[in-house]
C-alpha positions in Angstrom: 182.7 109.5 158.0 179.3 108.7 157.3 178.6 105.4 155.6 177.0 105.1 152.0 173.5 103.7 152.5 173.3 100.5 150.0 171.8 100.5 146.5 170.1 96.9 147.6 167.3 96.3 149.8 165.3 93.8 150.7 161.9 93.3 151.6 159.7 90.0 152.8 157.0 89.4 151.2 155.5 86.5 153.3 158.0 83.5 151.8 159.2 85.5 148.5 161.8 87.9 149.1 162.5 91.2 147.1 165.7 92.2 145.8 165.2 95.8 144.8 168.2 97.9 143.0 168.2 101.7 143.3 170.8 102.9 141.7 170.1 106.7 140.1 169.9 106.7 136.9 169.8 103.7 135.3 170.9 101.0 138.4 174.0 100.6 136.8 176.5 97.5 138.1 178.9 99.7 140.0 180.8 97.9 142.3 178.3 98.6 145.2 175.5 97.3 143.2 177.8 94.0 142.4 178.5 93.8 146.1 175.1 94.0 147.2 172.9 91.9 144.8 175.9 89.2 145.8 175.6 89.2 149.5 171.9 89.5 149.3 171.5 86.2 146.8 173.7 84.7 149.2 172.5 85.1 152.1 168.5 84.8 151.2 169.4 81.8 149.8 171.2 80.3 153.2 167.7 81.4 154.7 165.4 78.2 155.1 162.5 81.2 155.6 162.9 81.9 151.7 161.5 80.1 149.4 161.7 82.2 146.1 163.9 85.7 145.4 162.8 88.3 142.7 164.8 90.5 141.5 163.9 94.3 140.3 165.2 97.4 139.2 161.9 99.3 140.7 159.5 101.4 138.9 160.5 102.1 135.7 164.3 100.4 135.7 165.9 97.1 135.5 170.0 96.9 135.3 170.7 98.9 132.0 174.6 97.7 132.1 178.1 98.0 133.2 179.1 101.2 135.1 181.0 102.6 132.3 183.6 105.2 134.6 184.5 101.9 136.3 185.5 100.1 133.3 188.2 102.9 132.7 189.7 102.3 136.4 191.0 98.8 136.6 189.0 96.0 137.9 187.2 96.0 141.1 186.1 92.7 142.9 183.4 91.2 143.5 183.1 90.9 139.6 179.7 90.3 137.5 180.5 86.4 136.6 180.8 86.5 140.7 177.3 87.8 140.7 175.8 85.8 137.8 177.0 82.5 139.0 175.7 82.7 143.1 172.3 84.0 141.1 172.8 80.9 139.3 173.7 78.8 141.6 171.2 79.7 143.7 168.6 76.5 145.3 165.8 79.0 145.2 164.0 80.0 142.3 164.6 83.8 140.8 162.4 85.9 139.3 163.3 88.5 137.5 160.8 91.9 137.4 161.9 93.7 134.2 160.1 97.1 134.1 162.8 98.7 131.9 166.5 98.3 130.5 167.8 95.0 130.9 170.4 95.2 128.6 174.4 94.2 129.3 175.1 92.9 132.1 172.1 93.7 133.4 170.8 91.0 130.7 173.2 89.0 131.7 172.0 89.0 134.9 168.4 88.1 133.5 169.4 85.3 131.6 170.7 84.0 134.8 167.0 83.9 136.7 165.2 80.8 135.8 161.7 83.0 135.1 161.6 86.3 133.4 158.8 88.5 133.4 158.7 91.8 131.8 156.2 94.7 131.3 155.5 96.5 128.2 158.0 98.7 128.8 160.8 96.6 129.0 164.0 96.0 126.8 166.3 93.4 126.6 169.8 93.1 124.6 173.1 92.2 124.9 174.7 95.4 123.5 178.4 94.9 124.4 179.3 94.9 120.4 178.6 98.4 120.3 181.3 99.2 122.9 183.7 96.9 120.9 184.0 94.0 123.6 181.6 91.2 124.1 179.7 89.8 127.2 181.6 88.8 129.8 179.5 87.1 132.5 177.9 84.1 130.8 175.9 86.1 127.8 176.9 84.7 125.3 176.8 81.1 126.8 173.5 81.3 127.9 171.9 83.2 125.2 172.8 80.4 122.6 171.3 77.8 124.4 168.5 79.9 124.8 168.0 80.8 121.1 170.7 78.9 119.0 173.2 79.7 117.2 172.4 81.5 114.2 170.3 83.9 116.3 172.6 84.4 118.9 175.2 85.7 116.4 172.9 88.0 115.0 171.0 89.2 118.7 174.8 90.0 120.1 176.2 91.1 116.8 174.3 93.9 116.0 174.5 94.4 119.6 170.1 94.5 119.4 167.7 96.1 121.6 164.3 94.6 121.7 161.5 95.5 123.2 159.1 93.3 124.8 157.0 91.5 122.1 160.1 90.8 120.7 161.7 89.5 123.7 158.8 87.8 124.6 158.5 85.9 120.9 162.4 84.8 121.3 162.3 83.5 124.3 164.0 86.1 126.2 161.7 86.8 128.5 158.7 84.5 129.3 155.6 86.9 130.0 154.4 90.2 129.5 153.0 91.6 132.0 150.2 94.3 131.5 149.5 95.2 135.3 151.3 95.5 138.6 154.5 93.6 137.4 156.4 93.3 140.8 152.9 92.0 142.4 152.5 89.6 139.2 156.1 88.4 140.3 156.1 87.7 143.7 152.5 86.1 143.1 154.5 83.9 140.4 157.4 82.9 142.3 156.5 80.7 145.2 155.3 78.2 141.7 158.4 78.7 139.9 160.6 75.6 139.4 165.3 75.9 138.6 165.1 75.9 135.2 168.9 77.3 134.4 170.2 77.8 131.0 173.4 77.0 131.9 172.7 73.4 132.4 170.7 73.3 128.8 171.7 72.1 125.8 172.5 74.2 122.5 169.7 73.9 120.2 170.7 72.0 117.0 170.7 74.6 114.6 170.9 75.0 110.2 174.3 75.0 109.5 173.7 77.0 106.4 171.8 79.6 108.9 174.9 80.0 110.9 176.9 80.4 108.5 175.2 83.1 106.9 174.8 84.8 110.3 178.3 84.5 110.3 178.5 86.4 107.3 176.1 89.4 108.1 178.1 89.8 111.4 181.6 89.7 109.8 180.3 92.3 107.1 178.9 94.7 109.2 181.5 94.6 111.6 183.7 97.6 110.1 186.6 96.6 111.8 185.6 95.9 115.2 187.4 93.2 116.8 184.4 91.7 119.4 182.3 90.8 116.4 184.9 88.0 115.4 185.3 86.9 118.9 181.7 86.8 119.5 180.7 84.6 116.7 184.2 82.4 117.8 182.8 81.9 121.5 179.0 81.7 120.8 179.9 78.6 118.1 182.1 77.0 120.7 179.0 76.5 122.6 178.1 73.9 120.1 180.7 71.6 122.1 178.5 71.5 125.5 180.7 72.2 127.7 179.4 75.1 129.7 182.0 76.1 132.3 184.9 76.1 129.2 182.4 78.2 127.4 182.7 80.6 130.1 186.2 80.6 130.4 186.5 81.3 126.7 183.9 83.8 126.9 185.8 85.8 129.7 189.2 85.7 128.3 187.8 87.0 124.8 186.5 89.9 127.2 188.9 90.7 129.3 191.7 91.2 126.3 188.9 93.3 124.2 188.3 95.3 127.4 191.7 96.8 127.1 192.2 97.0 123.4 191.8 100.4 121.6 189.0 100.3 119.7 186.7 99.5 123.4 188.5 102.4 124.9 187.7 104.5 122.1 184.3 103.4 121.9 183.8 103.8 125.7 185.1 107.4 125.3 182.5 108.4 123.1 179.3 106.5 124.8 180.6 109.1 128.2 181.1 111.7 126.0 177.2 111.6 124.2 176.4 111.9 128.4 178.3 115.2 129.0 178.0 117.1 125.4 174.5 118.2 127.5 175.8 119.3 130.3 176.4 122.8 129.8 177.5 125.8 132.2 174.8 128.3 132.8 171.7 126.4 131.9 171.7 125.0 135.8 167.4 125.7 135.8 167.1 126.8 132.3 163.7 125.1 130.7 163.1 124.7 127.5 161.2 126.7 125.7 157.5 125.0 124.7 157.7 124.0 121.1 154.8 122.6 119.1 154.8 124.0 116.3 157.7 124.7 113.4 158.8 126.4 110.5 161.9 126.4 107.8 162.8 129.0 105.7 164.0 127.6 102.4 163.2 124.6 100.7 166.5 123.7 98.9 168.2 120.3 99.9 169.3 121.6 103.4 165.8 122.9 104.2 163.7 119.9 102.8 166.3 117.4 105.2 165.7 119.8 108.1 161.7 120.2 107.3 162.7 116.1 107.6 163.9 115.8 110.0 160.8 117.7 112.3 158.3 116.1 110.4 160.2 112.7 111.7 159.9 114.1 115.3 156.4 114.8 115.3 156.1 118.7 114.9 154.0 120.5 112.4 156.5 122.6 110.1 156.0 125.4 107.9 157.3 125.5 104.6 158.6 128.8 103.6 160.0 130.0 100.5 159.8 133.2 97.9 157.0 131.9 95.9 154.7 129.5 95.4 156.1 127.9 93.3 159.3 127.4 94.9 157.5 126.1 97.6 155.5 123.3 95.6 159.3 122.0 94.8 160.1 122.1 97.9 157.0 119.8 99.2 158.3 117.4 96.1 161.7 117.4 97.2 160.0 116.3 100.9 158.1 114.0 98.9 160.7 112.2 97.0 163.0 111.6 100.2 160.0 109.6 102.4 159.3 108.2 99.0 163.0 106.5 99.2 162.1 105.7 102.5 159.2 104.4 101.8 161.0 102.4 99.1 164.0 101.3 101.5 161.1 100.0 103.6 162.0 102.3 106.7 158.8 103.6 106.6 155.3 102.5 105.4 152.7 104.6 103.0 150.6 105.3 105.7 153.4 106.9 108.1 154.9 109.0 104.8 150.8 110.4 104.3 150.4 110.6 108.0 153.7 113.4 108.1 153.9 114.9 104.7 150.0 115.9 106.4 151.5 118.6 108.8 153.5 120.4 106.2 151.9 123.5 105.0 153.9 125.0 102.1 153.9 129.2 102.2 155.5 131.8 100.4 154.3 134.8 102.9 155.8 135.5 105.9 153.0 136.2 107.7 152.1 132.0 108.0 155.1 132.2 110.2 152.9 134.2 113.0 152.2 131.4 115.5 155.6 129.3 115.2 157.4 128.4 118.4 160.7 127.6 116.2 161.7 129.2 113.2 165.1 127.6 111.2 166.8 129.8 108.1 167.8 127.6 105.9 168.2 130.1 103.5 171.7 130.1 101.1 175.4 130.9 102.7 175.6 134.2 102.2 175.5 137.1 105.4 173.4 139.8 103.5 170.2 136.9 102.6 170.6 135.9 106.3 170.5 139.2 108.1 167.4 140.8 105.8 165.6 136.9 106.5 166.3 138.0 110.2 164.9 141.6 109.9 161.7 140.4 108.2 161.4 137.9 111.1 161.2 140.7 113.7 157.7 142.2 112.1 156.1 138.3 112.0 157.1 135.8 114.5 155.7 135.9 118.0 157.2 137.0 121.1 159.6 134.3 122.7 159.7 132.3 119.1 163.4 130.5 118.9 165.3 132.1 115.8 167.6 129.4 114.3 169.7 129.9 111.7 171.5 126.6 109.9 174.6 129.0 108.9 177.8 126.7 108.6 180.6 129.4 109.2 178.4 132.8 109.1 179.1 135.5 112.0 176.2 134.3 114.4 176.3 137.8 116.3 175.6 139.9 113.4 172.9 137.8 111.9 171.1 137.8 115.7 172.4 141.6 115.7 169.6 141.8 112.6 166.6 141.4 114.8 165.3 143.5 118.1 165.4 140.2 120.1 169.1 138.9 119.9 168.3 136.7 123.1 166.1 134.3 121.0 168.8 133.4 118.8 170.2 130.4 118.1 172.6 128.5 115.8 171.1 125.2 114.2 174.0 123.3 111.9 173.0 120.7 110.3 174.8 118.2 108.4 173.9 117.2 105.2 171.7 115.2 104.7 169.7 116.5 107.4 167.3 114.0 107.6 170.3 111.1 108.7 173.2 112.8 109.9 173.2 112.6 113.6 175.4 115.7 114.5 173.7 119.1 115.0 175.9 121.8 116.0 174.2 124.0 118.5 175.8 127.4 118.4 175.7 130.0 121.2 175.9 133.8 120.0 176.7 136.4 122.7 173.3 137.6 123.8 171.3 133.6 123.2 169.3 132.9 126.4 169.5 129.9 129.0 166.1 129.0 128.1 166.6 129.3 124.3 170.2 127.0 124.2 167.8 124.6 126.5 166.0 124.7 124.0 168.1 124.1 121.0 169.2 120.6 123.1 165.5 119.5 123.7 164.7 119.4 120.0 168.2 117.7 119.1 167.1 115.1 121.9 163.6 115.2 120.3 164.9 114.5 116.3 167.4 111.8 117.8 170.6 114.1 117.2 173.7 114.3 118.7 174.1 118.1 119.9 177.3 119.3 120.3 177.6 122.8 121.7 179.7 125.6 120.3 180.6 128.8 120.5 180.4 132.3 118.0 183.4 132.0 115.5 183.8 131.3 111.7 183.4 128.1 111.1 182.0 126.8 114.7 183.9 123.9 116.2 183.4 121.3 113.1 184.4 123.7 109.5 186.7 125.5 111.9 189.1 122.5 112.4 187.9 121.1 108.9 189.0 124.0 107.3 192.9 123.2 108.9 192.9 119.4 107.7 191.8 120.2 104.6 194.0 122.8 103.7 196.7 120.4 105.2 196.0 117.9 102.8 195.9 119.9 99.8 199.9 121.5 101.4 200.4 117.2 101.0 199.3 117.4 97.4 201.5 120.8 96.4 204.1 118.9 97.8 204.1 115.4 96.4 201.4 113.1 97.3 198.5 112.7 94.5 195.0 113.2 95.7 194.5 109.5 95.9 197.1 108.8 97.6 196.0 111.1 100.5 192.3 109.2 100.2 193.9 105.7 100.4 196.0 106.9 103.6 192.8 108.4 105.4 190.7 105.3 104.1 193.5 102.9 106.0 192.8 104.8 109.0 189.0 104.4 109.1 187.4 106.8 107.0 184.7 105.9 105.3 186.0 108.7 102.2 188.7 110.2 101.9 189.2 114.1 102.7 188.9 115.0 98.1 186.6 112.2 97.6 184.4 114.2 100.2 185.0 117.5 98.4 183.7 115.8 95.4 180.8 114.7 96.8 179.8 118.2 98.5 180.8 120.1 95.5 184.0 122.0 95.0 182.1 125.0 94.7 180.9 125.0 98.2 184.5 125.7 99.2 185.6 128.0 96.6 182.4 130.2 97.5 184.1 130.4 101.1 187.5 130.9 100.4 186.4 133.7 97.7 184.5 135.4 100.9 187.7 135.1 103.3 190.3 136.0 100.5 190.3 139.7 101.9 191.0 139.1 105.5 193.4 135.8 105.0 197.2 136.6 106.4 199.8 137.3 103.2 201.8 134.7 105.7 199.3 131.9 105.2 200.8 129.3 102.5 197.7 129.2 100.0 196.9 126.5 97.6 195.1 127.1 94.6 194.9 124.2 93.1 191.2 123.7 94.0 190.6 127.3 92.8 191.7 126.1 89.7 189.5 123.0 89.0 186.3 124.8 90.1 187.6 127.6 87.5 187.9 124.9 85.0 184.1 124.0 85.7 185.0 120.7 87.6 182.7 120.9 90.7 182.6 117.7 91.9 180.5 114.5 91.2 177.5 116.6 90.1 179.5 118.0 86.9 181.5 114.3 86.6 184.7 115.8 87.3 186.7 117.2 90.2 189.6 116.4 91.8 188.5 112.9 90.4 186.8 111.9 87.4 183.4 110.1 87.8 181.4 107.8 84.9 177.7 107.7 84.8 177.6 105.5 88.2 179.7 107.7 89.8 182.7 105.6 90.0 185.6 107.4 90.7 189.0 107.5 88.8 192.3 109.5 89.0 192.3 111.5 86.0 195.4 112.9 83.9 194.0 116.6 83.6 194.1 117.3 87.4 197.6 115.3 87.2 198.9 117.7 85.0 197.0 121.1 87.1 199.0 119.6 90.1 202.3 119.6 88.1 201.9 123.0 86.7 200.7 124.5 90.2 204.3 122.3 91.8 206.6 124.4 89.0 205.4 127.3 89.3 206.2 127.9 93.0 209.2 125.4 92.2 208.1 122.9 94.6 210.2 119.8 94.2 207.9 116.9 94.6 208.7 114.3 97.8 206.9 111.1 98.9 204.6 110.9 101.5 204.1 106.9 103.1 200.1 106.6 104.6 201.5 106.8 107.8 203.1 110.3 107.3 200.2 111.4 106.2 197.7 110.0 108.8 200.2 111.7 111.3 200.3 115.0 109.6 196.6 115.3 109.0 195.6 114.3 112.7 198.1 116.2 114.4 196.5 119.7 112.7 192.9 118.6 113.5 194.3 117.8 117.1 196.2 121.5 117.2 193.4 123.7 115.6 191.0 121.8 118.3 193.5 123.2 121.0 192.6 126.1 120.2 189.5 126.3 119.7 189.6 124.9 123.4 191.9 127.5 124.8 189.0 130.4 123.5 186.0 128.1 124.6 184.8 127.9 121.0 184.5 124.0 122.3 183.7 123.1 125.6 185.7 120.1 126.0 188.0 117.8 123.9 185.5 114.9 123.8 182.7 117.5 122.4 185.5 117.8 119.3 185.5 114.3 118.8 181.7 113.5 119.0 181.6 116.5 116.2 184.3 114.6 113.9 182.8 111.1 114.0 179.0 112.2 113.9 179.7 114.7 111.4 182.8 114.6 109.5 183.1 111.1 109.3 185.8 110.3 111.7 186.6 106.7 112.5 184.5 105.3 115.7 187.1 103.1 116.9 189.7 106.0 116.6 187.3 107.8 119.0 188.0 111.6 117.6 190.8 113.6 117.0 191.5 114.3 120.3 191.1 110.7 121.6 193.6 109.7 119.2 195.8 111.9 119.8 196.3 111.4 123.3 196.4 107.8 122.4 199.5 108.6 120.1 201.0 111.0 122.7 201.1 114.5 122.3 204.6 114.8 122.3 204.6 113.2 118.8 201.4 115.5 118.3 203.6 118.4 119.3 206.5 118.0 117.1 204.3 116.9 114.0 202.7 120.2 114.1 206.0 122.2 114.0 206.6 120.2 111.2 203.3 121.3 110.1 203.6 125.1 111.0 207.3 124.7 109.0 205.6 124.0 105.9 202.0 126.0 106.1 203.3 129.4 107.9 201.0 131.3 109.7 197.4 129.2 111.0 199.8 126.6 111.3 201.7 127.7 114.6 201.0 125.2 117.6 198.3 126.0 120.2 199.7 126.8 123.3 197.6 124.4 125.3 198.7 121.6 122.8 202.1 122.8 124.1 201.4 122.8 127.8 199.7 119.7 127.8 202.8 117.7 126.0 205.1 119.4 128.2 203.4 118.2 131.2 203.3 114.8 129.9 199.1 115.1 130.0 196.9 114.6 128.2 193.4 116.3 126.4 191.6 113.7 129.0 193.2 115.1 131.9 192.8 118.4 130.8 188.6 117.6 130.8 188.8 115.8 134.1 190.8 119.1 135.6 188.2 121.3 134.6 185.4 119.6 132.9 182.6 122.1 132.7 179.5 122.1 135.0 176.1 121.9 133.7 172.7 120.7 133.1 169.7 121.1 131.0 165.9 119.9 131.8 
């Protein structure tokens, strides 16, 4: 057996000695790292030959955290306090050389040097809050003394990343470095005296400061538990007693490590890391893309013209006159100008990108474009003559994207002679701040071109999730199921709030006909019109919604829909779609029963949990934890639930199992339970293991 050659070296530099981490990517602490940085403080500090140690993550790197695949296995010795304290403890000075992510434990680690020096590129932060635990290695303990209290609260909080200046104005880090940082430090060091924060006192601090620190956290912490135990350990500083800080500190941890809301948070974090890695682009390159067009300048089109005006490109305006297009530059204009407003962006970065968009209303300004995007209205016949005209303008090897939501993405790339260069784009509305984007592969899209798609999701900070050809994709696909799940809850007794205030209790930010509201009833109706000839006789059907859009109730934007809505668009329950209800109960003689939130939390994630088995079982979705970046980047899906498919194998899927025959009882056909769902509950397994058995293999450049 061949031994693993160390992530830790060592090198003398006359009496300062190097401790260099190399640890592909990112120098993670895995346990070898842990292991290695401890025997190597150790022992350099047992040698009377050393007089300083520096620490660095070589070019480039620092420590940018916990190894997060270890934190799901259960704890491995030496642990990071282990580390922290012998770096610490250690007689001789350390330095430590941050060229990059320090943030975590890898901060923790910092804190722990008694000089730190960073280069521009650095970044410091203790981001443990956004994994729903805390530090656990001294953070929060040495931070405070560091910065106070009211700052500390806010810096571990919001779980903040700052970059240099910013680090270098707190306190975090005591130089910038412009030049040869690792030469700077081992110059430095031989000079540099024990200064450790642990033996510092906490900075008297404005009570009325930390207490409205307090508040900021506690409001923005949307249920996570950490935030609460942050604030509780960073105050108990205030008492001075450093090694009971620590204990405190560790115990809040080490429960939050294993509570829910960290797993589910964890899941996701690994989960952004593999939605990338897809089979068959092994080598695939992106295509070049510099400059960028949109077709159609309604709502969707002026987010997405956003959204690649936000990432730099050049875009192209398109639409069927002038005219058209002028409102389509003021609908641009207006949304910087709330930003603008909102103080997310100044005057002079608003001029500086409304700059490189050219309105058009001829084609032929689409001639030089490396990306095209349709964002032209739902409707196949629009889509495939857009496609056909696209064919006589754009250039060879152009990328064709269409932002279709449910759309047949073979017979729209059927439309032009070069099927290969298309691609689906789905944005979420609005498309400008939404982070999901649904990239969808048709039959003949190339390597290079699905490469491609991922790039410029990278590029407009978006969260791609990649599906496959079918209606509705992976996210309006399972959508579709929960919401015609809730509306079988409705027919059958509970009222339309009732189903809100359930799915609100279980983390959603709206519930499922508040959201309807909001989008515009009309939306659906349009799509349920369009599948009305093809949908199984077998297949309960609901009308109810057919009925209000009839009645002109379309949502917020007419002031009624399934609620009623005043001129601020506060939403009531209103009598009139009682009564609709009532009338659609008797005249299928439905006898209406009472639902408790819990029944109908089950009932609603158990479908979403099925109808993502499926889509599974045809590769529509690649994995399970693809489905569940899609629902809480999209759909609005509570984080600390981590998806549909994280909570359901977090409920069991046995329960799962026999809540969707309950389910298939009441809905008939569409309803049935996926056959995976059923293998996987038999065998007492899980979604997880199921991705672990045969997570796909993949990559993109």
């Amino acid at each position: 057996m061949v031994a693993q050659a160390s992530p830790i070296s060592i090198t003398r530099h006359g009496p300062v000695a190097v401790v260099t981490i190399d640890h592909a990517p990112v120098n993670a602490l895995s346990r070898g790292v842990r292991q290695g940085l401890l025997d190597a403080v150790r022992a350099l500090d047992a040698d009377p030959a050393v007089s300083a140690i520096v620490l660095s993550g070589g070019p480039g790197r620092f420590i940018a955290g916990a190894d997060l695949r270890e934190m799901a296995l259960p704890p491995d010795e030496p642990f990071l306090p282990e580390v922290v304290g012998a770096i610490d403890a250690s007689t001789k000075p350390v330095v430590a050389a941050l060229d990059g992510a320090a943030l975590g434990g890898g901060c923790e680690i910092a804190l722990a040097c008694d000089l730190r020096l960073g280069s521009t590129k650095a970044l410091v932060g203790l981001t443990e809050t956004r994994l729903g635990i805390i530090p656990g290695a001294g953070g929060t303990q040495r931070l405070v003394r560091l910065v106070g209290v009211a700052q500390a609260i806010a810096l571990v909080c919001e779980g903040r990343v700052l970059k240099a200046g910013e680090a270098l104005a707190l306190g975090l880090m005591d130089a910038v470095v412009e030049g040869d940082l690792l030469a700077e430090a081992i110059a430095r060091a031989p000079t540099v005296a024990k200064r450790r924060l642990s033996a510092m006192p906490v900075p008297a601090g404005d009570i009325g400061e930390e207490e409205a620190a307090t508040a900021k956290a506690l409001k923005g912490a949307k249920g996570v538990p950490a935030i609460a135990e942050a604030i509780r350990v960073i105050k108990a500083a205030r008492a001075g007693d450093f090694a009971a800080g620590l204990a405190a500190e560790r115990a809040a941890f080490l429960a939050l490590r294993e509570s829910p809301e960290a797993k589910a948070l964890r899941h996701l974090f690994l989960a952004e890391r593999e939605a990338v890695k897809v089979p068959g682009l092994e080598g695939a390159k992106a295509r070049p893309v510099s400059s960028t067009a949109v077709i159609g300048a309604g709502t969707m089109g002026a987010g997405i013209a956003v959204a690649l005006l936000d990432a730099g490109y050049p875009v192209i305006l398109v639409e069927r006159d002038d005219e058209a297009a002028q409102a389509g530059v003021a609908r641009i204009d207006g949304l910087y100008a709330r930003q603008v407003k909102s103080s997310r962006i100044t005057e002079a970065q608003k001029a500086e990108r409304l700059a490189r968009l050219a309105p058009a209303s001829d084609y032929a300004a689409l001639s030089e474009a490396d990306l095209i995007v349709e964002a032209a209205f739902e409707d196949m016949a629009v889509k495939t003559d857009i496609f056909l005209r696209l064919d006589a303008v754009a250039k060879p090897g152009a990328v064709l994207a269409t932002n279709t939501s449910y759309l047949d993405l073979d017979a729209i790339a059927a439309a032009t002679a070069r099927p290969q260069d298309v691609v689906g784009l789905h944005f979420f509305a609005p498309a400008n701040i939404m982070k999901l984007l649904e990239v969808v592969k048709a039959t003949h899209t190339a390597p290079d071109v699905l490469a491609t798609a991922l790039a410029l999701a990278k590029k407009m900070g978006k969260q791609p999730v990649v599906a496959g050809n079918c209606d509705g994709f992976i996210g309006n696909r399972i959508y579709a199921v929960y919401r015609r799940h809730a509306e079988y809850l409705v027919e059958d007794g509970a009222s339309p709030e009732q189903v809100d205030a359930a799915l609100e209790a279980f983390g959603f930010a709206m519930g499922i006909f508040a959201v309807s509201d909001m989008s515009g009833l009309d939306i659906a109706y349009a799509m349920r019109k369009r599948r009305a000839a093809t949908r199984d006789p077998a297949e309960r059907y609901v009308d109810i919604a057919d009925q209000l859009v009839e009645a002109g109730r379309l949502g917020r934007k007419t002031q009624a829909g399934w609620y009623a809505y005043d001129a601020n668009g506060n939403r009531t329950p209103d009598p009139a779609v009682t009564q609709i209800i009532a009338q659609a109960r008797a005249a299928k003689g439905i006898q209406p029963r009472s639902f408790t939130p819990e029944e109908i939390q089950l009932r609603l994630l158990a479908v979403m949990a099925n109808e993502g088995a499926k889509a599974l079982a045809e590769g529509i979705a690649l994995r399970p934890s693809d489905i569940d970046l899609a629902f809480v980047n999209g759909y609005g899906f509570p984080r600390l639930k981590g998806g549909p498919m994280h909570a359901a194998d977090a409920l069991g899927l046995a329960a799962i199992l026999a809540e969707v025959e309950a389910a298939h009882a009441t809905g008939g056909t569409g309803s049935d339970p996926a056959p995976l769902l059923a293998q996987l509950a038999a065998e007492g397994t899980t979604f997880a293991d199921w991705q672990k058995a045969g997570a796909p293999k993949g990559g993109t450049q």
